[in-house]
N, C-alpha and C positions, 0 to 999 in steps of 0.2 A: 504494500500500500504506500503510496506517495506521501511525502513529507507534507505538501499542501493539505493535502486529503484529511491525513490524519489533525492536522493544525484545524482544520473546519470541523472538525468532528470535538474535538476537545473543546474549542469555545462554543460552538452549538449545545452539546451538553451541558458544559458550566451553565452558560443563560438558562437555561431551563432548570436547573437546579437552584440556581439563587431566584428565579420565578417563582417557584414551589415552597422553598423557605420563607420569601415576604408574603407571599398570601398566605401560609398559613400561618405566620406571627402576626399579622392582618385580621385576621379572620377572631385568634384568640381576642385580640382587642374589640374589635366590633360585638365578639362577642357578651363580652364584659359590661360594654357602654350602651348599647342597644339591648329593647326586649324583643325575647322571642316572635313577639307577634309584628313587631316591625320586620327584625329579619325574615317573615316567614314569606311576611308582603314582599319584600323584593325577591325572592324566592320562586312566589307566582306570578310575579310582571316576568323577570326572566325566560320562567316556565311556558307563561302563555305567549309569548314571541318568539320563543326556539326557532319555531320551524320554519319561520316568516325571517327572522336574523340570519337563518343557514344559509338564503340566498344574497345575503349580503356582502358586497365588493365580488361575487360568482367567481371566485378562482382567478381575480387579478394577481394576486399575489406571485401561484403560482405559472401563469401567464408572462408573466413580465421578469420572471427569474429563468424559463426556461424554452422559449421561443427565440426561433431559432436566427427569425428576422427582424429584431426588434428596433425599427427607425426611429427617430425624433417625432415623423412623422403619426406613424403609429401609435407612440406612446400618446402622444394625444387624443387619439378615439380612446386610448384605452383611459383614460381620464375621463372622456366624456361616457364612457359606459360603465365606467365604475359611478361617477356622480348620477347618473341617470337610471340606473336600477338602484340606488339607494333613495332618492327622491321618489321613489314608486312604492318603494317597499318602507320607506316611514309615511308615506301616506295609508297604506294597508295597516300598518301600526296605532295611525290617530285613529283609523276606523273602528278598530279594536276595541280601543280602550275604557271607551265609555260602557261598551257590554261588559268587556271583564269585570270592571269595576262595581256594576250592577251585579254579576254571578256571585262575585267572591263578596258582595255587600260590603267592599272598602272604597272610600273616595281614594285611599292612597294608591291601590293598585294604578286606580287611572291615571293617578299625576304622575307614577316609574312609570309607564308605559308610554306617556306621551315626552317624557325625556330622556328614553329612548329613543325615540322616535326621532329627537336630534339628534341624540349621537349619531346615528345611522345616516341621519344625512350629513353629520361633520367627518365622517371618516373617507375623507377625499384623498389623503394622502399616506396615510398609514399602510395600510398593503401594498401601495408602490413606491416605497420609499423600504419596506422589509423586502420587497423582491428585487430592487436592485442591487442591494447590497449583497441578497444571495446568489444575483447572478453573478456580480464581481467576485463572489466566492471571499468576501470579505467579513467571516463570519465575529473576528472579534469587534470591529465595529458595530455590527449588526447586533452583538450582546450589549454596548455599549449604550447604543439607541433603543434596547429593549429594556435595560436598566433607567435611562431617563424617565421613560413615561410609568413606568412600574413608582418608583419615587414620585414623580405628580399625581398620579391616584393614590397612593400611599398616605399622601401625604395631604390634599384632598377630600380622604374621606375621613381622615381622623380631626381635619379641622375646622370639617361638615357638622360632624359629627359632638364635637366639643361648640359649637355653636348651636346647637338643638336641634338642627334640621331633620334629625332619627332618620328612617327608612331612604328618604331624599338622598341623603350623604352615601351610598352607593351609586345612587346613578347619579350625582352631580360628580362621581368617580371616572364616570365613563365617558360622560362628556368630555371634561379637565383632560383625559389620556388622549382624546380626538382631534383636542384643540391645542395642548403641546406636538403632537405629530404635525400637526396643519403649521403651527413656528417653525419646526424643524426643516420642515419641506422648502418653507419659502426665504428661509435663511441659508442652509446646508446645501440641498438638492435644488435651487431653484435652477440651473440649468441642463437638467436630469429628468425631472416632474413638471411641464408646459403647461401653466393654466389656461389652456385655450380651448375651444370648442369644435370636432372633427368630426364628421359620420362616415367619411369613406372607411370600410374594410370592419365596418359594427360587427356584421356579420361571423368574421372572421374572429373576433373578441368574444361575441355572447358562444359563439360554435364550441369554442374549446370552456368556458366558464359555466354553463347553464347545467350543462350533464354532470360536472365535477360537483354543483352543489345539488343537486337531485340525489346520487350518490351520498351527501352527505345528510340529506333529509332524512332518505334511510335507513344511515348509520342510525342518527339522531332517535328513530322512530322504536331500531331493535335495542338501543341501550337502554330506553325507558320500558323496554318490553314485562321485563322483570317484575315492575311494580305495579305498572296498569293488570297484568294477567293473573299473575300472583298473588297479588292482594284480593282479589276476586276467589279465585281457586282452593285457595289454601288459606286466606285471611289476613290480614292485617300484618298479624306477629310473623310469621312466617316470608312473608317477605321482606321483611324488612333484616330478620333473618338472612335468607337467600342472600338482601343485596349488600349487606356485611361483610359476607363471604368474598366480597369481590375486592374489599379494602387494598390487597397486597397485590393482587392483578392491575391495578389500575395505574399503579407508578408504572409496571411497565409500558402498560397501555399509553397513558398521560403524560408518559415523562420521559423513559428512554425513546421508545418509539418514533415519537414526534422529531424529535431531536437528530436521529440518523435520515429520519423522511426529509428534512428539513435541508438536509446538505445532499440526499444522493439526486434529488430530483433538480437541480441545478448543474451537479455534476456530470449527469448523464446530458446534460443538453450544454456542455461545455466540449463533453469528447467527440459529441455529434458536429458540431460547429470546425474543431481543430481536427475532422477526419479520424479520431481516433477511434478506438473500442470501446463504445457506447456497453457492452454485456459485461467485460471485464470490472467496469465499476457498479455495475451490481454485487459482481463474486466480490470484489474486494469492500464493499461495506456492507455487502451481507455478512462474510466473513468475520467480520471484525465486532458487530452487531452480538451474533451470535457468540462468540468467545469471551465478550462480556458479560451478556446476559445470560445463556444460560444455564454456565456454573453456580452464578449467584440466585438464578431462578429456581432452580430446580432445589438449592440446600433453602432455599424458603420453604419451596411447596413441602418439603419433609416437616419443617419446624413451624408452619402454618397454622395450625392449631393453637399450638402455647403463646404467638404471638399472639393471633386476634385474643385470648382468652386475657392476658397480660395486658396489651392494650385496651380492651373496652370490659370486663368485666365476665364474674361465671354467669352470666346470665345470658350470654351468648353461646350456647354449646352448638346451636347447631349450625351457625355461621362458621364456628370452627371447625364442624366436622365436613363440610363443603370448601371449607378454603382449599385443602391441598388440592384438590380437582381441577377448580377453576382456575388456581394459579398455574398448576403440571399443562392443562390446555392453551393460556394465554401464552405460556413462554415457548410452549411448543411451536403455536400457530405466528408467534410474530416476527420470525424471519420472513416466513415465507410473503404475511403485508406488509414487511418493510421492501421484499423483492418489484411488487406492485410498484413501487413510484415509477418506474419510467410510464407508467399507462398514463403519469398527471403530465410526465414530462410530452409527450408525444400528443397529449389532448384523445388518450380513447375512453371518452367519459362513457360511453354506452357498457364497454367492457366491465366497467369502474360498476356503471349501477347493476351490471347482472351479476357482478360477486358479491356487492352487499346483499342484493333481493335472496338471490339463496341463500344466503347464510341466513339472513334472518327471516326468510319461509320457516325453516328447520329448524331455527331458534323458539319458533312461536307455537310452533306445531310440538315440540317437545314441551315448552312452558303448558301448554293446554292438557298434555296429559299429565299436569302435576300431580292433581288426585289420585290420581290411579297409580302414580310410581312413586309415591311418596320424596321427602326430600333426600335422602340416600340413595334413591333411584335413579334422581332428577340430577343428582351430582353426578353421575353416569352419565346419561343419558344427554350429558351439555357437551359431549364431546363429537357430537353429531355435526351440529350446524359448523364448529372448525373443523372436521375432517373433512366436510361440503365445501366448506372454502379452500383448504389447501391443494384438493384436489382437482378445483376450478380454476384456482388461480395458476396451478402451475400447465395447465394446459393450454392458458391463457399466454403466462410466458413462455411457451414453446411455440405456438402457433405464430406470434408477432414477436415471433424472433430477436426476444428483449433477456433471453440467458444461453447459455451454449449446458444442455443440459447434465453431461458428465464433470463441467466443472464446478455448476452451480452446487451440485451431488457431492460434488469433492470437498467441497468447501467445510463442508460438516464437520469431519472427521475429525479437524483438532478440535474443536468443541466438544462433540463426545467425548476422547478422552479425558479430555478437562472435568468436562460433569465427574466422570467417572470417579477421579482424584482428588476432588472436592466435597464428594458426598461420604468420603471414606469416615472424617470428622465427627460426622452427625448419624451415620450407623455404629460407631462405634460407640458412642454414649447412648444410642438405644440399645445396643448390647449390654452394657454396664448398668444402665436403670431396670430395663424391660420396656422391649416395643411398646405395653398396654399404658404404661406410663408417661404424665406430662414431666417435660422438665420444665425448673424452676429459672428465676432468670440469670442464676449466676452458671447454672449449666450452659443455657441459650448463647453466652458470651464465651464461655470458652470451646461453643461450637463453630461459632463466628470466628473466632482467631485461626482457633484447626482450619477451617474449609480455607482463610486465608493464605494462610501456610500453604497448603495442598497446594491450592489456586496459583502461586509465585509460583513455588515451586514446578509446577505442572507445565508453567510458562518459560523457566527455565529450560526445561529440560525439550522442551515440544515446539518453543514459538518465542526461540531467543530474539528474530527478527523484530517479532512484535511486541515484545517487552520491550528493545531497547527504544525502541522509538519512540514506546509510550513513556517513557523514562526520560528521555530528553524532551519529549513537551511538556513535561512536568517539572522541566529544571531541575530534575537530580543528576541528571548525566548530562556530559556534553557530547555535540554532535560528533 
């Protein structure tokens, strides 16, 4: 893997890691200052916009980091079609809002929803100002510019917040992050982002943008599948339950995931552009993907239980007894979506929405027989709708010609034995307690150390190449 490569990938990560540490030291506070029933209001202004917000900026983003003809010219329809499906879709939002506000019998819901409604039409530059950067492959800037506005919502809503404004002081959060992007643009980027007005080649912009957020409705639609089906089926407690279980799957989901998605789908439409091997940088940040995660993934899914029990309480058992499942599936299934980006780079959104619809056909169809298979069943039986996807997706990337299939195949094998050498830690101390046994957290931590050990060492011995690299973007070593 290329020195570049790897440099993108290390600040991509970081940003998202210090993302996920200030919302959630954010979130403690909010929680503190704010009542429940405010938080719960912006909660359902959120909620009731999801689906309506998923078509928001349609895939500019990724648009404008990995097109392959991207003119002066052009980027100005793409300005005008990002401001012009958000001016449609915060009017779909005012329209909204007054009924929500009647369902949910809160005035507050309608006043988040309708300042929403501006954010949505203030975010004119934000998605094209993060995809240039990631086309220039400039990802530590790009963490740099993701740190600013994280700090003006931060910063924002706690002094929203400390001013009385309760529930408000979220979304005058999101405004504030819209309206430092829109400074940014027209200080930083202003000869990068044309504020001007173009309709030649719309076409060619909504073409690649409209299927990528369709794709993403659906995602949208299967992840809340859990609660809307399950709470019905099985009850209240029970799902909530269920969606528990998902606590330690969702970093990878929400956090690594995003983060590798974020650099290979610029980089494949970088090798495309300089004639290169467009497949190759798949293998190499699937690779690398995989060698991270799923050493660390899989000695979760073992010790999965004692965490969720540790973290939220005995009164979660069965969230725990589904955790190892759903994690062992997510770490399994997410090389193979992190393989998918070139379908954002390349614009095959159609392909994009027939791998979600199946997945989540078989997601729902499974959630439906939850009575019937009870929740130990059901923790089985979730490995359907990802065996559905892996097995569409990778037919997918054979067919469009986006992996060379014996090397993608290849690529695993140091990760296997990594898993392999990593999980030796954490059977050996269910050997010493007994399998039927929780361990406690001073065990938990010296499993954590072992599987580290193993992990280095494993990388020693297996993949000195890709330690040492990672060793000098980490300033312990030099080049």
């Amino acid at each position: 893997m290329a020195a570049g490569l790897g440099r993108s990938l290390y600040f991509s990560g970081l940003s998202s890691v210090v993302g996920v540490a200030v919302q959630f030291g954010l979130s403690v506070i909010v929680a503190r200052l704010l009542t429940p029933t405010e938080i719960g209001s912006f909660g359902v202004a959120m909620g009731a916009s999801a689906l309506i917000r998923a078509f928001e900026s349609a895939g500019v983003n990724n648009f404008v980091a990995s097109y392959k003809d991207l003119t002066p010219s052009l980027m100005r329809t793409v300005f005008t079609a990002n401001m012009g499906l958000n001016l449609m879709l915060a009017l779909v939002l005012l329209l909204l809002a007054y009924p929500a506000g009647a369902f949910y019998e809160s005035e507050m819901v309608t006043s988040l929803i309708q300042l929403l409604a501006l954010a949505v039409v203030l975010n004119t530059h934000m998605p094209l100002l993060q995809g240039i950067l990631r086309r220039d492959m400039r990802f530590g800037a790009l963490m740099g510019f993701n740190i600013y506005v994280l700090a003006v919502t931060t910063v924002t809503t706690v002094v929203a917040v400390l001013m009385g404004f309760g529930a408000l002081s979220l979304a005058f959060a999101v405004v504030a992050e819209r309206l430092a992007a829109i400074a940014a643009g027209l200080t930083l980027f202003r000869d990068r982002v044309p504020v001007a007005i173009r309709f030649a080649d719309m076409r060619k912009v909504l073409n690649y943008g409209v299927p990528l957020s369709l794709a993403t409705v659906i995602g949208i639609m299967g992840a809340n599948a859990n609660n809307f089906i399950l709470g019905r089926v099985m009850g209240l407690a029970h799902s909530a339950q269920f969606d528990r279980g998902f606590t330690l799957p969702r970093l990878v989901a929400g956090v690594a995931l995003p983060s590798f998605h974020s650099v290979l789908v610029p980089e494949v439409a970088r090798r495309q552009r300089e004639g290169g091997d467009h497949r190759q940088a798949v293998v190499d940040v699937t690779r690398a993907f995989a060698l991270l995660v799923w050493p660390a993934g899989l000695v979760l899914s073992l010790v999965s239980p004692e965490a969720v029990l540790l973290l939220f309480g005995p009164q979660w058992q069965e969230a725990a007894m589904v955790a190892p499942f759903l994690m062992l599936y997510i770490v399994i299934v997410s090389p193979f979506n992190l393989a998918t980006s070139p379908m954002v780079t390349f614009g095959y959104g159609k392909h994009l929405i027939m791998l979600t619809t199946v997945e989540n056909t078989v997601k729902v169809a499974v959630l439906l027989m939850a009575g019937v298979l009870g929740m130990q069943g059901l923790a089985y039986a979730m490995c359907l709708p990802w065996l559905a996807y892996i097995l569409l997706a990778v037919t997918f990337l054979i067919r469009l010609d986006l992996i060379v299939p014996g090397a993608f195949f290849r690529a695993f094998i140091g990760p296997l034995r990594l898993c392999a050498l990593s999980l030796v830690p954490a059977l050996a101390m269910y050997g010493l307690k007994g399998f039927h046994t929780f361990l406690d957290l001073p065990d938990l931590l010296l499993v954590a150390a072992g599987s580290a050990v193993f992990y280095l060492a494993g990388l020693w011995l297996w993949e000195r190449d890709f330690l040492d690299k990672a060793l000098v973007l980490l300033k312990v070593k030099r080049a």
